[in-house]
C-alpha positions as protocol buffer text, in pm:
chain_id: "A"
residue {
  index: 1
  type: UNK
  ca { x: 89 y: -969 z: -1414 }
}
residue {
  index: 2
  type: UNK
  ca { x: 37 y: -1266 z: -1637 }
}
residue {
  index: 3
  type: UNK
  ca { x: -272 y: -1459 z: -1729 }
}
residue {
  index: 4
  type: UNK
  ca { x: -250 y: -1759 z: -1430 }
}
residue {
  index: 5
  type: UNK
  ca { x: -259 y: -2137 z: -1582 }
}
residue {
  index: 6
  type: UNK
  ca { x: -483 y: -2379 z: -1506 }
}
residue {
  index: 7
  type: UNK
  ca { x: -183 y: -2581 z: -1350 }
}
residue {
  index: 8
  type: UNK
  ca { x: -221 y: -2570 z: -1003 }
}
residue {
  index: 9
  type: UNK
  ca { x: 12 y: -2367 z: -757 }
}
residue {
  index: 10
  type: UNK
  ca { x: 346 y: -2463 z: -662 }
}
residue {
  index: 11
  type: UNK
  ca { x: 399 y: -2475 z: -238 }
}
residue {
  index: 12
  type: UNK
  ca { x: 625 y: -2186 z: -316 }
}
residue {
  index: 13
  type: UNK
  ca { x: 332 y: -1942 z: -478 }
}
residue {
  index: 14
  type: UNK
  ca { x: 113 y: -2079 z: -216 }
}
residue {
  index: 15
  type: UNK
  ca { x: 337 y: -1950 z: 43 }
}
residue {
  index: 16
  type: UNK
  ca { x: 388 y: -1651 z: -134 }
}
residue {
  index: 17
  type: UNK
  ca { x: 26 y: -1587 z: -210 }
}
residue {
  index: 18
  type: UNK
  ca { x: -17 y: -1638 z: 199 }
}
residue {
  index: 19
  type: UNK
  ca { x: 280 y: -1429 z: 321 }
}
residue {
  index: 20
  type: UNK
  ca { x: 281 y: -1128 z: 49 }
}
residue {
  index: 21
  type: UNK
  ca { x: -96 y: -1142 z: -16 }
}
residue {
  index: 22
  type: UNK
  ca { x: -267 y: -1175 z: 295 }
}
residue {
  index: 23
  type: UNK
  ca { x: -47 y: -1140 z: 596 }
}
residue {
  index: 24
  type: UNK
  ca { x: 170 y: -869 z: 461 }
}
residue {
  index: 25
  type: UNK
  ca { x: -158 y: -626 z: 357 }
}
residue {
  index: 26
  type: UNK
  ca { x: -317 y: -693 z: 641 }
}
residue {
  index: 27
  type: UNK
  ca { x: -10 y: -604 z: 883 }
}
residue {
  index: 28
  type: UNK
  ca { x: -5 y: -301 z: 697 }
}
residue {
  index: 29
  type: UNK
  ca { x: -323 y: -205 z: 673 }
}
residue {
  index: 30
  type: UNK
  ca { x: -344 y: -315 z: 1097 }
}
residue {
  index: 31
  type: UNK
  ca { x: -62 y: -78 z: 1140 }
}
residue {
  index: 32
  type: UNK
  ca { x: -181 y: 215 z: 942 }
}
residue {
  index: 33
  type: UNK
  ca { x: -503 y: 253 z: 1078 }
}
residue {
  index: 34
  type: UNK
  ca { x: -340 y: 206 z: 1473 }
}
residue {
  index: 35
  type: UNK
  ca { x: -126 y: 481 z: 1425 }
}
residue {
  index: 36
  type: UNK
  ca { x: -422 y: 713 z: 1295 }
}
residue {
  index: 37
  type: UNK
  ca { x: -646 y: 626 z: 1541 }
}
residue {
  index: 38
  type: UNK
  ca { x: -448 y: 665 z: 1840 }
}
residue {
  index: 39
  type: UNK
  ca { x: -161 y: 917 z: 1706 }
}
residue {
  index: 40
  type: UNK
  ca { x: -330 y: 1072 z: 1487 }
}
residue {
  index: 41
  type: UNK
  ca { x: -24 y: 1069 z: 1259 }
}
residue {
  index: 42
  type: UNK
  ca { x: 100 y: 921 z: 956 }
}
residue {
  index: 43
  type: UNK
  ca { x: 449 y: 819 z: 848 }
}
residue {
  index: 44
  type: UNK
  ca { x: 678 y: 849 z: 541 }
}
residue {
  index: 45
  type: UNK
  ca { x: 1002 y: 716 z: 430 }
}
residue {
  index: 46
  type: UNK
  ca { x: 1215 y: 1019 z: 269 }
}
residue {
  index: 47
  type: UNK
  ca { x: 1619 y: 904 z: 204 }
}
residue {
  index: 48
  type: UNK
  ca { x: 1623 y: 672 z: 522 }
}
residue {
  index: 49
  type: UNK
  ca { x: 1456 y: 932 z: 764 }
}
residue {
  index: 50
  type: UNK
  ca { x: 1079 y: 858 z: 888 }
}
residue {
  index: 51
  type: UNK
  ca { x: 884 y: 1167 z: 871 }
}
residue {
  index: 52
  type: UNK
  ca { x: 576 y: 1201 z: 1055 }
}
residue {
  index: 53
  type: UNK
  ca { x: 242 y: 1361 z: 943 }
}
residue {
  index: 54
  type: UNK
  ca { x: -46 y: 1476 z: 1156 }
}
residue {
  index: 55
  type: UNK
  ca { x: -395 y: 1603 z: 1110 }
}
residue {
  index: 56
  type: UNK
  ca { x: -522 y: 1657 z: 749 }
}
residue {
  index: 57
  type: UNK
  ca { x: -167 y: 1575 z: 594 }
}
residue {
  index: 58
  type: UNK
  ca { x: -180 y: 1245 z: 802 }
}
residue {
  index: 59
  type: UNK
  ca { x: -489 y: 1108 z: 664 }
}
residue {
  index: 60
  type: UNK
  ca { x: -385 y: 1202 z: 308 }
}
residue {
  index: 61
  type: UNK
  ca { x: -59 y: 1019 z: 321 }
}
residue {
  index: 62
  type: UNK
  ca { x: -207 y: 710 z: 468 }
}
residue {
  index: 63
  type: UNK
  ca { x: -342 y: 657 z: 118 }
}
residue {
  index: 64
  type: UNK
  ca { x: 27 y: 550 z: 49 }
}
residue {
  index: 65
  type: UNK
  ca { x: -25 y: 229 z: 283 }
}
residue {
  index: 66
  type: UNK
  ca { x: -385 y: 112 z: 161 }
}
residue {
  index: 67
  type: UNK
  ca { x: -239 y: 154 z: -193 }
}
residue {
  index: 68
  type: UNK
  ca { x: 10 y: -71 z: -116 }
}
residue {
  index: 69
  type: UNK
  ca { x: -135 y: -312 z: 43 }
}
residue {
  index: 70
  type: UNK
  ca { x: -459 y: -302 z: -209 }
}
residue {
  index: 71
  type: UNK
  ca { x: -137 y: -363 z: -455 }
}
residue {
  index: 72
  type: UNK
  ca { x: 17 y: -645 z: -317 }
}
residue {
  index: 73
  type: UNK
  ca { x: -315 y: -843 z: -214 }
}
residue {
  index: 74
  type: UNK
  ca { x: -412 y: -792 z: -593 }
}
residue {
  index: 75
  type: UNK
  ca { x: -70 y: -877 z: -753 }
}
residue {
  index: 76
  type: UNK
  ca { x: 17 y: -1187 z: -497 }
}
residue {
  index: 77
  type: UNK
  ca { x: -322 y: -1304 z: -438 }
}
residue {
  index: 78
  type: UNK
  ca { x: -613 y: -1247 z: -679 }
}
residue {
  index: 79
  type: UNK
  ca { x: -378 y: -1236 z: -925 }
}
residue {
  index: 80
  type: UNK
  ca { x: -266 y: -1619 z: -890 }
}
residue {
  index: 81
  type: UNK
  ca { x: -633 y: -1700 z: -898 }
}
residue {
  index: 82
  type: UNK
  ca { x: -760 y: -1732 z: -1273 }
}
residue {
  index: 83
  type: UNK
  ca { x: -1130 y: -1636 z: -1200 }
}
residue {
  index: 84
  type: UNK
  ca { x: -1057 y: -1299 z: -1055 }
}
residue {
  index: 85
  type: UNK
  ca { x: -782 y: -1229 z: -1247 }
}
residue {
  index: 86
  type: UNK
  ca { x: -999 y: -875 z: -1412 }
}
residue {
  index: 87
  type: UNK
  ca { x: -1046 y: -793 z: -1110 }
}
residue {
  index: 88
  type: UNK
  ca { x: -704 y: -817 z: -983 }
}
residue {
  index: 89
  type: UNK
  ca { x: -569 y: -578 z: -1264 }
}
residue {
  index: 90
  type: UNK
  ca { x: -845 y: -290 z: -1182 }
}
residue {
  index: 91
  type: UNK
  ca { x: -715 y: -335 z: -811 }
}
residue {
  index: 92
  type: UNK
  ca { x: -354 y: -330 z: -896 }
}
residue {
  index: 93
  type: UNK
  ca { x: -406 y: -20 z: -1065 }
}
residue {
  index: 94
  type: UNK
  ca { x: -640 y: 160 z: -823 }
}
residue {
  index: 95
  type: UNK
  ca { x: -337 y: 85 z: -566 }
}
residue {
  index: 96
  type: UNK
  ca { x: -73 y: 207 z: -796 }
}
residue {
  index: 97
  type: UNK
  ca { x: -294 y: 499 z: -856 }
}
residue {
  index: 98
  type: UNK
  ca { x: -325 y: 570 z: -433 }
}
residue {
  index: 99
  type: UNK
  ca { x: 69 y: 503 z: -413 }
}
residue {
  index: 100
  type: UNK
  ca { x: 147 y: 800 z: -706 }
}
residue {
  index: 101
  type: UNK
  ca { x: -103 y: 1049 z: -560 }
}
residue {
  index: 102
  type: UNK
  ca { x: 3 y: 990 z: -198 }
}
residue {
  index: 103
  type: UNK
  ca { x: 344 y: 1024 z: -292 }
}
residue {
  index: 104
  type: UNK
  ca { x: 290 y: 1355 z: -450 }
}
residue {
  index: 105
  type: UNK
  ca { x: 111 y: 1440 z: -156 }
}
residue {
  index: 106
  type: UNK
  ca { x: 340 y: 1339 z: 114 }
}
residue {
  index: 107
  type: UNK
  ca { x: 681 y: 1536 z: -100 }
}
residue {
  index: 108
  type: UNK
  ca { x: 433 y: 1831 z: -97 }
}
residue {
  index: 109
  type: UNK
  ca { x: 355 y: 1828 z: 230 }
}
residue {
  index: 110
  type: UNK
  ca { x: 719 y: 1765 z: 310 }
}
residue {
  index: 111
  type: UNK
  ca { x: 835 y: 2102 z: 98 }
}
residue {
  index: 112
  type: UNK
  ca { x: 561 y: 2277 z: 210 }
}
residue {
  index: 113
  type: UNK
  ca { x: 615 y: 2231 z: 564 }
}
residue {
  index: 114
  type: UNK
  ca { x: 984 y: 2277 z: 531 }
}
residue {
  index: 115
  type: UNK
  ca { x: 929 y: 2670 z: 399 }
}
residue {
  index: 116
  type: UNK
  ca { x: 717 y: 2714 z: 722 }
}
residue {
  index: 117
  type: UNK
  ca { x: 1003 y: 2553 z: 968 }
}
residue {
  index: 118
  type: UNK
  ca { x: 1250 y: 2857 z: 1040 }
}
């Protein structure tokens, strides 16, 4: 992320700053939280195929999708705005922090669960 100018925004970062800072997140974040509350499940992209958490490994693994989305509205949004741009780094790193841990999380879930599958 670099240090935004004064110069104001071009139409395409203002699109961008709408579509992958603001509608994408919050799509995400929508989705996410629909398929906890009424599935109760989570899912995860490993090599093309979805898997699907439930229960404790669910909520964990969600983490993955607010990190993201806390990621992109901090790198395409806050990030184009000079006055918050301090905050936008802490952000961006807090969701790049939630992505790596999740992701640990959901590949040992994945392993783990494997060894109990016969």
């Amino acid at each position: 992320m670099e240090i935004p100018s004064d110069i104001p925004l071009s139409k395409y970062e203002k699109v961008e700053m709408i579509v992958l800072g603001i509608t994408v997140p919050a799509l995400i974040i929508i989705w996410t939280l629909y398929q906890l509350i009424v599935y109760s499940e989570a899912i995860y992209i490993f090599h093309d195929e979805p898997v699907y958490f439930t229960g404790v490994a669910a909520y964990l693994v969600c983490w993955f999708w607010f990190g993201l989305s806390l990621a992109l509205f901090a790198h395409f949004f806050l990030g184009k705005k000079r006055r918050y741009y301090s905050l936008a780094r802490k952000q961006f790193r807090y969701g790049v922090l939630l992505v790596f841990s999740s992701t640990l999380v959901a590949v040992w879930y994945t392993f783990e669960l494997h060894k109990l599958l016969p």
